[in-house]
N, C-alpha and C positions, 0 to 999 in steps of 0.2 A: 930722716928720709925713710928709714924702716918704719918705724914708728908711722907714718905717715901712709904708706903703704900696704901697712898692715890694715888700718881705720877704713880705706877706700876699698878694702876687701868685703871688711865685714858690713860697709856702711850699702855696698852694689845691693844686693837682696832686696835691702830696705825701699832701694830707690824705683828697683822694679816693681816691688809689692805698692807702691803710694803712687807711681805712673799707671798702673792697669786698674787703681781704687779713682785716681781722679778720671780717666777713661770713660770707669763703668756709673760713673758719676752725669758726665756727659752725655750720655748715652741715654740714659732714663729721663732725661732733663730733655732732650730732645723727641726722644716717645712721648713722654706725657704732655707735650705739646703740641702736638699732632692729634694726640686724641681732644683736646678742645676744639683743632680749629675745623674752621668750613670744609665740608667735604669736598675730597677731591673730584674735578669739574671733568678731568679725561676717563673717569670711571664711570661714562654713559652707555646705555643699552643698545643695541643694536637699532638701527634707525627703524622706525615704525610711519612710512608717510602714506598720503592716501589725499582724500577729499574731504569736503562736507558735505552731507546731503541736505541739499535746500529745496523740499520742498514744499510748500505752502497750501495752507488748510490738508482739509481731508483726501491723503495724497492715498493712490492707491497701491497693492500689494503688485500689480502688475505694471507699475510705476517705476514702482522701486526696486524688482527684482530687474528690470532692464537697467535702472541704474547702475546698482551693483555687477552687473556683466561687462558693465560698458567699462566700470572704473576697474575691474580684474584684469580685462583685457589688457586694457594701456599698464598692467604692472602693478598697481596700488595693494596696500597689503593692509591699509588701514582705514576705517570709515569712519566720522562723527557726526551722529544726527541730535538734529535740532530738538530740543523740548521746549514747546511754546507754554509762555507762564505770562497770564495776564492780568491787567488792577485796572480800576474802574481812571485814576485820573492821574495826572503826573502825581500828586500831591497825596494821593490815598495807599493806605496800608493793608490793604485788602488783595494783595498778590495770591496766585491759585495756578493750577493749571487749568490752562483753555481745553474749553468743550468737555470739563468736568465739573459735575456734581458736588454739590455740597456734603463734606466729609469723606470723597472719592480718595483713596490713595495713588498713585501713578499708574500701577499696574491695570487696576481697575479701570481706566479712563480711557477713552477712543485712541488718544494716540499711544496709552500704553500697551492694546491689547493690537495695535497693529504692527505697533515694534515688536513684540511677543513671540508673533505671527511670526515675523522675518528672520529671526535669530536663527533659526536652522538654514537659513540661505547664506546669511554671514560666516558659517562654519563650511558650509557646502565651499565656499570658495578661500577659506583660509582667511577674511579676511578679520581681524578683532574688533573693537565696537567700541567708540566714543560717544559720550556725552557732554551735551553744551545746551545749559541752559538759557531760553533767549527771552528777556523780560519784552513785554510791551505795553504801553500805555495809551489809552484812549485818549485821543486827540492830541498825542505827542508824538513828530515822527521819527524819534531815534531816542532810543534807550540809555542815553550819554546822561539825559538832561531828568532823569527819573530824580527825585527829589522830594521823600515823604514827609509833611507834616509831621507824624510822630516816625521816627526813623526805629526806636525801638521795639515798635509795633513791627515793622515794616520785616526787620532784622531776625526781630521771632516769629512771622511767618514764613517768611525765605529760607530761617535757617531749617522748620521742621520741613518743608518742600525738599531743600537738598539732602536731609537723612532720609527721607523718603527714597529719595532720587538714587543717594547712594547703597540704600537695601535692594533698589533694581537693577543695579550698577552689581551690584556684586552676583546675584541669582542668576542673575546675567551673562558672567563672565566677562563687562568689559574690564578693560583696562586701563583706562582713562574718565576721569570728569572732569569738566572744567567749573571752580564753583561761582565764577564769575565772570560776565561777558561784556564787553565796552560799560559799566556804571559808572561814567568818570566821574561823577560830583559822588558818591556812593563810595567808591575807594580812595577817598580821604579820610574815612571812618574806619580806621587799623583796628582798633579795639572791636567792632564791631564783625571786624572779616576774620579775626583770630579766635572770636567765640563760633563763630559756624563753620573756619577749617577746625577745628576741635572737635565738635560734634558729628562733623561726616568723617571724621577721622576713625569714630568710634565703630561706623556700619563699612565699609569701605577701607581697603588696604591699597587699591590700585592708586595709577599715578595723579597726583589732583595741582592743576597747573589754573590760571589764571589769562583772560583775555583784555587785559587793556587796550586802548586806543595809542594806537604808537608813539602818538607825543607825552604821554603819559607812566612810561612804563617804569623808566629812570626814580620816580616820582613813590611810588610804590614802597611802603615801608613795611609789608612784614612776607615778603619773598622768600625770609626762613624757614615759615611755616608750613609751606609749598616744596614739591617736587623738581621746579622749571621754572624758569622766566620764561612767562608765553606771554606774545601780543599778538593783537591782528597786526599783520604785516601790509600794511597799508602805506607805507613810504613812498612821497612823491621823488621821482625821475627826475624833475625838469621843473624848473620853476614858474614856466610861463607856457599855458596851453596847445596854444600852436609851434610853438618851439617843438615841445615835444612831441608833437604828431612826428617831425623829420627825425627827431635824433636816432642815430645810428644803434646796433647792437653794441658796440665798443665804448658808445657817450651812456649807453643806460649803464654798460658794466661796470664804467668810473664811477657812478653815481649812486650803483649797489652795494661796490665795495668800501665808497665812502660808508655809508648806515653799516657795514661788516664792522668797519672801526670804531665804530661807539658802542653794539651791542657785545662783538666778544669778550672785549675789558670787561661790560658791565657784570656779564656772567660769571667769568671769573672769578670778578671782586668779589659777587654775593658765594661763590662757590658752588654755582649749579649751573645744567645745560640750559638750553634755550630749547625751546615748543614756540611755532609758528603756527596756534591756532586756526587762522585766517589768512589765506593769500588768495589775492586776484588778481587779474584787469582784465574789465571791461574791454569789448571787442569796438571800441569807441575810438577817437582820434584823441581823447584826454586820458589813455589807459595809464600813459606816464606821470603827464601831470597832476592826475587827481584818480588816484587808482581806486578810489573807494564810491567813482560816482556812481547813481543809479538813474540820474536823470536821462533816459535814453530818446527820449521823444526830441530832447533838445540837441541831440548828438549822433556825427556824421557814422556810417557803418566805416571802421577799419580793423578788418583783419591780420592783416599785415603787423600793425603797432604791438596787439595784445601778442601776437608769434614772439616778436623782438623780445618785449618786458619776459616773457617766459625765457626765451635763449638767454636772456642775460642772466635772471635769476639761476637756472642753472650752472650758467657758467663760475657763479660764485659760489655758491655754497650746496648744488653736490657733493660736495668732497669735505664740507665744514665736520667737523668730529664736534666740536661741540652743542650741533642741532641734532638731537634725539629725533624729532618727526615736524611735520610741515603739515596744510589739511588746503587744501586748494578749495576758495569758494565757488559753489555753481555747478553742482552733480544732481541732478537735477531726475532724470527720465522723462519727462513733463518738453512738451512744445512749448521752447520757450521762442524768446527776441531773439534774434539773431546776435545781436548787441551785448548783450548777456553778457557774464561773467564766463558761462561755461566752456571752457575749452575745447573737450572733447567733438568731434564733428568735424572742427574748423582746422586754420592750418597751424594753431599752438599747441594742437595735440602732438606736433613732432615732436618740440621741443619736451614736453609736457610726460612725455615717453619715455625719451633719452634721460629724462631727469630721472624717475623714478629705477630707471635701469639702474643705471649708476649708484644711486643711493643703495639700493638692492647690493650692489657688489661691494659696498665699504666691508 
Protein backbone atom coordinates (compact mmCIF):
# COMPACT_ATOMS: atom_id res chain seq x y z
CA UNK A 1 0.00 0.00 0.00
CA UNK A 2 3.08 2.43 0.74
CA UNK A 3 4.84 1.05 -1.96
CA UNK A 4 1.94 1.73 -4.05
CA UNK A 5 1.49 5.23 -2.94
CA UNK A 6 4.64 6.30 -3.07
CA UNK A 7 4.79 5.14 -7.26
CA UNK A 8 1.30 7.24 -7.78
CA UNK A 9 3.45 10.13 -6.26
CA UNK A 10 6.25 10.03 -8.39
CA UNK A 11 4.25 8.69 -11.34
CA UNK A 12 1.48 12.29 -11.01
CA UNK A 13 4.33 14.67 -12.69
CA UNK A 14 4.62 12.37 -15.46
CA UNK A 15 1.07 12.13 -16.03
CA UNK A 16 0.71 15.97 -16.26
CA UNK A 17 3.78 16.40 -18.38
CA UNK A 18 2.15 13.53 -21.30
CA UNK A 19 -1.63 15.29 -20.77
CA UNK A 20 -0.48 18.85 -21.65
CA UNK A 21 2.18 17.02 -24.62
CA UNK A 22 -0.92 15.06 -26.08
CA UNK A 23 -2.87 18.65 -25.52
CA UNK A 24 -0.30 20.67 -27.43
CA UNK A 25 -0.47 17.79 -29.88
CA UNK A 26 -4.10 18.47 -30.64
CA UNK A 27 -3.80 21.63 -30.89
CA UNK A 28 -1.35 22.07 -33.70
CA UNK A 29 -3.20 19.23 -35.40
CA UNK A 30 -6.17 21.31 -35.42
CA UNK A 31 -4.17 24.78 -36.53
CA UNK A 32 -2.48 23.22 -39.35
CA UNK A 33 -5.93 22.20 -40.54
CA UNK A 34 -7.38 25.26 -40.71
CA UNK A 35 -4.69 26.57 -42.43
CA UNK A 36 -5.54 24.16 -45.54
CA UNK A 37 -9.01 24.52 -45.52
CA UNK A 38 -11.45 27.03 -47.41
CA UNK A 39 -11.40 30.24 -46.13
CA UNK A 40 -13.57 31.38 -43.75
CA UNK A 41 -17.01 32.62 -45.57
CA UNK A 42 -18.27 35.26 -42.46
CA UNK A 43 -14.88 36.95 -42.94
CA UNK A 44 -16.59 39.26 -45.82
CA UNK A 45 -16.12 43.03 -46.35
CA UNK A 46 -18.40 45.41 -45.67
CA UNK A 47 -21.18 45.39 -48.31
CA UNK A 48 -20.35 47.35 -51.49
CA UNK A 49 -23.95 47.53 -53.58
CA UNK A 50 -24.93 49.98 -56.06
CA UNK A 51 -26.13 49.40 -59.83
CA UNK A 52 -24.86 48.79 -63.44
CA UNK A 53 -24.63 51.28 -65.74
CA UNK A 54 -26.30 50.24 -68.85
CA UNK A 55 -25.81 52.28 -71.32
CA UNK A 56 -25.63 51.69 -74.84
CA UNK A 57 -23.37 52.98 -77.74
CA UNK A 58 -21.80 56.20 -77.53
CA UNK A 59 -23.35 57.19 -74.06
CA UNK A 60 -22.56 60.70 -73.06
CA UNK A 61 -20.59 62.36 -70.16
CA UNK A 62 -23.79 64.32 -69.22
CA UNK A 63 -25.52 60.90 -69.50
CA UNK A 64 -23.82 59.46 -67.05
CA UNK A 65 -23.07 62.01 -64.60
CA UNK A 66 -27.05 62.26 -64.07
CA UNK A 67 -26.74 58.74 -63.63
CA UNK A 68 -24.39 58.61 -61.03
CA UNK A 69 -26.54 61.52 -59.15
CA UNK A 70 -29.40 59.70 -59.47
CA UNK A 71 -27.86 56.26 -58.19
CA UNK A 72 -25.99 58.44 -55.03
CA UNK A 73 -29.16 59.80 -54.28
CA UNK A 74 -31.15 56.63 -53.64
CA UNK A 75 -27.85 55.44 -51.35
CA UNK A 76 -25.59 53.36 -53.77
CA UNK A 77 -22.12 53.35 -52.92
CA UNK A 78 -21.04 51.13 -55.75
CA UNK A 79 -21.07 51.39 -59.76
CA UNK A 80 -20.21 48.63 -62.56
CA UNK A 81 -19.92 49.73 -65.96
CA UNK A 82 -20.16 47.92 -68.97
CA UNK A 83 -17.23 47.21 -71.36
CA UNK A 84 -18.59 46.35 -74.74
CA UNK A 85 -16.15 43.63 -76.43
CA UNK A 86 -17.16 42.59 -79.84
CA UNK A 87 -16.21 39.52 -82.70
CA UNK A 88 -17.32 39.35 -86.10
CA UNK A 89 -19.54 35.88 -85.59
CA UNK A 90 -20.66 33.35 -82.90
CA UNK A 91 -18.04 31.16 -84.34
CA UNK A 92 -14.92 33.69 -84.68
CA UNK A 93 -11.94 34.49 -82.54
CA UNK A 94 -11.40 37.70 -83.30
CA UNK A 95 -12.91 39.34 -80.02
CA UNK A 96 -11.71 43.29 -79.57
CA UNK A 97 -13.20 46.15 -77.89
CA UNK A 98 -16.04 47.87 -79.78
CA UNK A 99 -15.36 51.14 -81.51
CA UNK A 100 -11.54 50.48 -81.32
CA UNK A 101 -8.83 50.46 -83.52
CA UNK A 102 -6.62 47.88 -84.42
CA UNK A 103 -3.81 47.43 -81.68
CA UNK A 104 -5.86 50.15 -79.43
CA UNK A 105 -5.43 49.35 -75.92
CA UNK A 106 -8.68 50.09 -73.58
CA UNK A 107 -7.54 53.28 -72.30
CA UNK A 108 -6.92 54.43 -75.68
CA UNK A 109 -10.41 53.72 -77.18
CA UNK A 110 -13.80 55.81 -77.18
CA UNK A 111 -15.15 54.08 -74.46
CA UNK A 112 -11.93 54.13 -72.47
CA UNK A 113 -11.25 57.79 -72.71
CA UNK A 114 -14.85 58.48 -71.68
CA UNK A 115 -14.74 56.37 -68.59
CA UNK A 116 -11.44 58.16 -67.94
CA UNK A 117 -13.28 61.26 -68.33
CA UNK A 118 -15.84 60.11 -65.40
CA UNK A 119 -13.54 58.92 -62.79
CA UNK A 120 -13.26 62.11 -60.99
CA UNK A 121 -17.28 62.17 -60.70
CA UNK A 122 -17.00 58.53 -59.14
CA UNK A 123 -14.68 59.96 -56.40
CA UNK A 124 -16.80 63.21 -56.26
CA UNK A 125 -19.61 61.14 -54.99
CA UNK A 126 -17.70 58.30 -53.01
CA UNK A 127 -18.87 55.95 -55.12
CA UNK A 128 -15.94 52.86 -56.30
CA UNK A 129 -15.91 51.38 -59.86
CA UNK A 130 -16.79 48.05 -61.33
CA UNK A 131 -16.01 46.31 -64.34
CA UNK A 132 -17.87 43.76 -66.47
CA UNK A 133 -16.97 42.96 -69.43
CA UNK A 134 -19.80 42.29 -72.04
CA UNK A 135 -18.98 39.94 -75.07
CA UNK A 136 -21.28 40.38 -78.17
CA UNK A 137 -21.64 38.72 -81.34
CA UNK A 138 -22.94 39.62 -84.68
CA UNK A 139 -25.95 38.07 -85.60
CA UNK A 140 -26.24 36.24 -82.11
CA UNK A 141 -28.56 37.70 -79.59
CA UNK A 142 -27.19 36.80 -76.32
CA UNK A 143 -23.74 36.19 -75.36
CA UNK A 144 -24.79 32.58 -73.56
CA UNK A 145 -24.46 30.86 -77.08
CA UNK A 146 -20.82 32.50 -78.08
CA UNK A 147 -19.06 29.30 -79.16
CA UNK A 148 -15.50 29.88 -81.08
CA UNK A 149 -14.27 27.52 -83.61
CA UNK A 150 -10.73 27.57 -82.34
CA UNK A 151 -11.50 28.49 -78.61
CA UNK A 152 -7.77 28.77 -78.05
CA UNK A 153 -7.57 31.46 -80.21
CA UNK A 154 -10.54 32.78 -78.79
CA UNK A 155 -9.07 32.45 -74.90
CA UNK A 156 -5.73 34.13 -76.06
CA UNK A 157 -7.53 37.11 -77.18
CA UNK A 158 -9.86 37.47 -74.36
CA UNK A 159 -7.36 36.62 -71.93
CA UNK A 160 -4.77 39.81 -73.31
CA UNK A 161 -8.27 42.10 -73.43
CA UNK A 162 -8.71 41.32 -69.73
CA UNK A 163 -4.85 42.12 -68.69
CA UNK A 164 -5.56 45.12 -70.49
CA UNK A 165 -8.74 45.54 -68.73
CA UNK A 166 -7.26 44.90 -65.41
CA UNK A 167 -4.11 47.46 -65.96
CA UNK A 168 -7.20 49.98 -66.31
CA UNK A 169 -8.85 48.49 -63.46
CA UNK A 170 -6.08 49.07 -61.29
CA UNK A 171 -4.93 52.99 -62.55
CA UNK A 172 -8.15 53.27 -62.02
CA UNK A 173 -8.81 52.43 -58.58
CA UNK A 174 -11.56 50.03 -59.05
CA UNK A 175 -12.09 47.52 -57.14
CA UNK A 176 -13.86 44.89 -58.69
CA UNK A 177 -13.81 43.11 -62.27
CA UNK A 178 -15.85 40.62 -63.33
CA UNK A 179 -13.66 38.38 -65.73
CA UNK A 180 -16.64 36.64 -67.08
CA UNK A 181 -20.25 37.54 -68.06
CA UNK A 182 -23.21 34.95 -68.76
CA UNK A 183 -20.40 32.61 -71.55
CA UNK A 184 -22.36 29.52 -70.65
CA UNK A 185 -21.07 27.10 -73.20
CA UNK A 186 -17.47 29.07 -72.56
CA UNK A 187 -17.45 28.21 -68.75
CA UNK A 188 -17.35 24.64 -69.30
CA UNK A 189 -13.63 25.31 -70.42
CA UNK A 190 -12.10 25.33 -66.49
CA UNK A 191 -8.61 25.03 -67.78
CA UNK A 192 -9.19 27.81 -70.07
CA UNK A 193 -10.90 30.40 -67.29
CA UNK A 194 -7.91 29.34 -64.85
CA UNK A 195 -5.24 30.45 -67.31
CA UNK A 196 -6.88 34.13 -67.78
CA UNK A 197 -7.90 34.43 -63.78
CA UNK A 198 -3.88 33.83 -63.55
CA UNK A 199 -2.95 36.46 -65.80
CA UNK A 200 -5.34 39.29 -64.53
CA UNK A 201 -4.25 38.13 -61.32
CA UNK A 202 -0.82 39.35 -62.26
CA UNK A 203 -1.95 43.36 -63.29
CA UNK A 204 -4.87 43.56 -60.80
CA UNK A 205 -5.19 42.72 -56.99
CA UNK A 206 -8.90 43.92 -56.61
CA UNK A 207 -11.78 41.62 -56.21
CA UNK A 208 -12.42 39.34 -59.56
CA UNK A 209 -15.79 37.54 -59.26
CA UNK A 210 -17.64 35.82 -62.22
CA UNK A 211 -21.28 36.33 -63.78
CA UNK A 212 -22.87 33.07 -64.65
CA UNK A 213 -26.35 32.62 -65.81
CA UNK A 214 -28.22 31.38 -62.60
CA UNK A 215 -28.97 28.11 -63.69
CA UNK A 216 -25.56 27.64 -64.28
CA UNK A 217 -23.52 28.70 -61.25
CA UNK A 218 -23.67 25.44 -59.15
CA UNK A 219 -22.02 23.90 -62.36
CA UNK A 220 -18.86 26.07 -62.26
CA UNK A 221 -15.73 24.22 -61.32
CA UNK A 222 -12.92 26.60 -60.55
CA UNK A 223 -14.75 29.15 -58.05
CA UNK A 224 -11.37 28.65 -56.05
CA UNK A 225 -9.56 30.80 -58.22
CA UNK A 226 -12.05 33.70 -57.70
CA UNK A 227 -12.84 36.03 -54.90
CA UNK A 228 -17.18 35.29 -54.87
CA UNK A 229 -19.62 33.12 -56.26
CA UNK A 230 -21.34 35.84 -58.57
CA UNK A 231 -24.22 35.26 -60.84
CA UNK A 232 -26.80 37.40 -62.58
CA UNK A 233 -29.56 37.08 -60.32
CA UNK A 234 -32.13 36.37 -62.49
CA UNK A 235 -34.34 33.62 -60.67
CA UNK A 236 -37.87 33.23 -61.67
CA UNK A 237 -40.78 34.02 -58.99
CA UNK A 238 -43.44 32.05 -60.33
CA UNK A 239 -43.63 29.45 -62.54
CA UNK A 240 -46.31 30.42 -64.83
CA UNK A 241 -46.51 34.17 -66.31
CA UNK A 242 -49.71 35.29 -65.33
CA UNK A 243 -49.59 33.70 -62.06
CA UNK A 244 -47.13 35.88 -61.26
CA UNK A 245 -48.30 39.22 -62.57
CA UNK A 246 -50.80 38.65 -59.00
CA UNK A 247 -48.60 37.08 -56.56
CA UNK A 248 -48.32 38.84 -53.53
CA UNK A 249 -45.12 40.47 -51.80
CA UNK A 250 -45.17 37.35 -49.20
CA UNK A 251 -45.67 34.54 -52.30
CA UNK A 252 -42.38 36.26 -54.18
CA UNK A 253 -40.61 36.19 -50.57
CA UNK A 254 -41.27 32.26 -50.16
CA UNK A 255 -40.05 31.89 -53.44
CA UNK A 256 -36.76 34.29 -52.71
CA UNK A 257 -35.96 32.50 -49.73
CA UNK A 258 -36.42 29.31 -51.51
CA UNK A 259 -33.14 30.24 -54.11
CA UNK A 260 -31.50 31.80 -50.41
CA UNK A 261 -31.57 27.95 -49.67
CA UNK A 262 -29.65 26.54 -52.33
CA UNK A 263 -27.08 29.52 -52.78
CA UNK A 264 -25.87 30.07 -49.06
CA UNK A 265 -24.95 26.27 -48.68
CA UNK A 266 -23.39 26.46 -51.99
CA UNK A 267 -21.18 29.48 -50.73
CA UNK A 268 -20.31 28.05 -47.91
CA UNK A 269 -19.39 24.75 -49.33
CA UNK A 270 -16.90 26.36 -51.83
CA UNK A 271 -15.93 28.84 -48.75
CA UNK A 272 -16.61 32.25 -50.27
CA UNK A 273 -19.35 35.15 -50.16
CA UNK A 274 -21.68 35.68 -52.92
CA UNK A 275 -21.66 38.87 -55.55
CA UNK A 276 -25.08 39.40 -57.20
CA UNK A 277 -23.56 40.73 -60.28
CA UNK A 278 -26.89 41.32 -61.96
CA UNK A 279 -30.33 41.83 -60.55
CA UNK A 280 -33.51 43.04 -62.22
CA UNK A 281 -37.18 43.10 -63.13
CA UNK A 282 -38.45 44.46 -65.70
CA UNK A 283 -41.35 46.97 -65.06
CA UNK A 284 -43.39 44.31 -67.17
CA UNK A 285 -46.32 41.92 -65.83
CA UNK A 286 -43.60 38.78 -66.38
CA UNK A 287 -41.06 40.75 -63.77
CA UNK A 288 -41.68 37.44 -61.71
CA UNK A 289 -41.75 35.09 -64.02
CA UNK A 290 -39.22 35.67 -66.36
CA UNK A 291 -37.17 38.46 -64.76
CA UNK A 292 -34.51 38.44 -67.40
CA UNK A 293 -37.03 39.46 -70.30
CA UNK A 294 -36.43 42.18 -72.60
CA UNK A 295 -39.13 41.64 -74.97
CA UNK A 296 -41.10 44.90 -73.89
CA UNK A 297 -42.95 45.52 -77.15
CA UNK A 298 -44.81 42.15 -76.37
CA UNK A 299 -45.48 43.15 -72.54
CA UNK A 300 -48.12 44.89 -70.60
CA UNK A 301 -46.68 48.11 -68.44
CA UNK A 302 -46.60 47.02 -64.62
CA UNK A 303 -45.28 48.84 -62.16
CA UNK A 304 -46.64 47.78 -59.28
CA UNK A 305 -45.08 43.73 -59.93
CA UNK A 306 -41.41 45.14 -60.45
CA UNK A 307 -42.09 47.51 -56.67
CA UNK A 308 -43.18 43.91 -55.16
CA UNK A 309 -40.05 41.69 -56.83
CA UNK A 310 -37.72 44.65 -55.25
CA UNK A 311 -39.67 44.57 -51.58
CA UNK A 312 -39.25 40.95 -51.63
CA UNK A 313 -35.70 40.92 -52.66
CA UNK A 314 -35.09 43.02 -49.86
CA UNK A 315 -36.88 41.69 -47.45
CA UNK A 316 -34.54 38.60 -47.77
CA UNK A 317 -31.25 39.38 -48.07
CA UNK A 318 -30.59 43.00 -46.74
CA UNK A 319 -29.59 41.61 -43.93
CA UNK A 320 -27.63 38.35 -45.73
CA UNK A 321 -23.92 38.60 -44.19
CA UNK A 322 -22.81 36.35 -46.64
CA UNK A 323 -23.61 38.74 -49.96
CA UNK A 324 -20.53 41.11 -50.17
CA UNK A 325 -22.43 43.54 -52.91
CA UNK A 326 -25.44 43.31 -55.37
CA UNK A 327 -25.50 45.64 -58.78
CA UNK A 328 -29.08 46.36 -59.86
CA UNK A 329 -29.60 46.32 -63.79
CA UNK A 330 -30.76 49.52 -65.63
CA UNK A 331 -29.00 52.90 -64.35
CA UNK A 332 -29.20 54.18 -67.25
CA UNK A 333 -29.43 58.34 -67.54
CA UNK A 334 -30.74 57.90 -71.14
CA UNK A 335 -34.84 58.14 -71.83
CA UNK A 336 -35.42 54.90 -71.70
CA UNK A 337 -39.18 52.41 -72.00
CA UNK A 338 -40.80 52.86 -69.28
CA UNK A 339 -40.87 49.03 -69.03
CA UNK A 340 -37.29 48.97 -68.46
CA UNK A 341 -35.48 47.42 -65.99
CA UNK A 342 -34.62 50.79 -64.41
CA UNK A 343 -36.02 51.30 -61.12
CA UNK A 344 -35.14 54.48 -60.23
CA UNK A 345 -38.12 57.10 -61.21
CA UNK A 346 -40.81 54.46 -60.69
CA UNK A 347 -42.45 53.16 -57.54
CA UNK A 348 -39.51 50.45 -56.85
CA UNK A 349 -37.34 53.14 -56.13
CA UNK A 350 -39.05 52.75 -52.45
CA UNK A 351 -38.12 49.61 -52.00
CA UNK A 352 -34.95 50.03 -53.91
CA UNK A 353 -33.97 52.86 -51.24
CA UNK A 354 -34.93 50.97 -48.19
CA UNK A 355 -32.73 48.31 -49.57
CA UNK A 356 -29.61 50.03 -49.90
CA UNK A 357 -30.18 51.80 -46.64
CA UNK A 358 -30.13 48.95 -44.83
CA UNK A 359 -27.33 47.35 -46.44
CA UNK A 360 -25.55 50.52 -45.60
CA UNK A 361 -26.13 49.94 -41.89
CA UNK A 362 -25.02 46.11 -41.58
Amino acid sequence: MVFGARMRTFLKPLRVFFHGLIALVVYLFVVTSMMGAAPLVHAVPPPSDGFVLTQWGAWTPQEAIRALDQAHAAGARHISVLVMLCQSSQGASDIHFCEAAPGQNFQETSQGKRLSALLPEFEARGLSLGLIPFPRAAGLSSRQWIWPKDPKSWFRNYGDLLVDLGGFAREAGATELVVGSELTRLFTLEKNWRAVIQRVRGVFSGHLTLSPFFLQYQRIRFWDALDSVGVSFYFPLSLRKRRGAKKSVDELERALRWHRGHLVPFAKKVGKPLTFVEVGYPATEVAAARPWDFQFEKRQLDLAQQARCFEAFRRVFSKEPLLRGFQIWGLSGQTVNPKAFEPLGKPAEIPVRKLLEERAGM
